[in-house]
N, C-alpha and C positions, 0 to 999 in steps of 0.2 A: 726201840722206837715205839711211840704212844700209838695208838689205833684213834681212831675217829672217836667211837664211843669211850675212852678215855680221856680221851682231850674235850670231848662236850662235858664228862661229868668234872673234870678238873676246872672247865671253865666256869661251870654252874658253882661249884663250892668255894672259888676263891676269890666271890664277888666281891666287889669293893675293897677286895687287894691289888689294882693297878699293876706294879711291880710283880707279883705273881703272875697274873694274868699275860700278859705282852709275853712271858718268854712262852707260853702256848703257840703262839701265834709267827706263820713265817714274815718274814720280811717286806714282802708284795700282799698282805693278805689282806681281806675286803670284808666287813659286817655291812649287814642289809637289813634296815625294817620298814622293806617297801612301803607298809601301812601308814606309816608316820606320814609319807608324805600328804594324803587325803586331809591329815589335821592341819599342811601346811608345813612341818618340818622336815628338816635334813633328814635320809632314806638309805644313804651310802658312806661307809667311811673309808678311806684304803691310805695303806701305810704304815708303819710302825709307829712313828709320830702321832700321828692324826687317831689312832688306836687307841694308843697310850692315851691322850688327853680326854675322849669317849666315855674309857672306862674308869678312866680318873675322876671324870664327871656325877658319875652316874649317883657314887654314894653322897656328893654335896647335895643334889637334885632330890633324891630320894632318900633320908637317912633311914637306915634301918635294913636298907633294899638285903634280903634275901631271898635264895629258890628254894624251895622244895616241893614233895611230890614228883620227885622225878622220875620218869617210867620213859625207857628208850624201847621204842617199836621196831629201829632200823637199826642193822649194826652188821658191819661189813669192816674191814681194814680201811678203808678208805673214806668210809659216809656212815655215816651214823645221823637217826633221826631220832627225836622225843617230843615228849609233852611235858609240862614243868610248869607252879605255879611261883608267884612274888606278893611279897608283901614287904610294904614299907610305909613312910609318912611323905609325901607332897610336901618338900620343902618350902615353894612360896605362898602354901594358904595353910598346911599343917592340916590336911586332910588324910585318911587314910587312904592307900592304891593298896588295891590288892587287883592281880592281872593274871592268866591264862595264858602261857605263850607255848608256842611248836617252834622247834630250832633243829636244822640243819645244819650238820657240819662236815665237811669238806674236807680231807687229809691229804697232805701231802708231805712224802719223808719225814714224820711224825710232827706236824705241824700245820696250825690251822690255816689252811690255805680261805678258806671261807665260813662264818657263819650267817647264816640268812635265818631270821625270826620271824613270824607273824605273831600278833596277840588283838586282843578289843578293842578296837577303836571307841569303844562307849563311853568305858571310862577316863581315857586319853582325853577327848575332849570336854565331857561331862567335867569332870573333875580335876585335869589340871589346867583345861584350856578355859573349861569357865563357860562353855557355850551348851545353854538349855537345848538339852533332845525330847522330842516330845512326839 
């Protein structure tokens, strides 16, 4: 059975493999980036389904989307916490994101029962939402 801190680094390395990714995750299980919401977007996803299509998302949305820099602070069988950076290209203007995020994960019976993320709201909106900060 995976530990928390396994299953975060498994989920960080096999990004924009969907199909990988989903069998990390249990069946009830819930990603969160609260943050999004302040831009205006979706903040919660729960289900296998609704997962599946998220992480399916992401490498259309982002091509390129990679982590690293990965340094886990927290690591317990059960919780595991890090810091981690991305870089990709902003599929609908072909800008580059490069982002800062802390993630949290949640284990249970070697499965991700939760990951919850924070990252910059600056460049979120600055750069894919379009909206001058100043």
């Amino acid at each position: 059975m995976k530990t928390a801190k396994e299953l975060l680094i498994d989920y960080l390395e096999h990004v924009g493999n969907p199909d990988i990714q989903i069998e990390l995750f249990a069946d009830d299980a819930v990603i969160e980036l609260p943050y999004l919401a302040s831009a205006g977007s979706p903040a919660h996803w729960e289900g296998r389904e609704v997962l599946y299509n998220f992480l399916g998302n992401l490498p259309k949305t982002f091509p390129g989307f990679k982590f690293k820099n990965i340094q886990i602070h927290i690591d317990t069988p059960d919780q595991a916490f890090g810091e981690y950076e991305a870089t990709a290209v902003i599929a609908s203007n072909g800008k580059p994101y490069a982002q800062h995020y802390m993630g949290r994960v949640v284990a249970e019976n070697g499965k991700i029962k939760l990951l919850r993320e924070a990252l910059n709201m600056v460049p979120v909106i600055r750069d894919i939402k379009g909206i001058s900060i100043s």
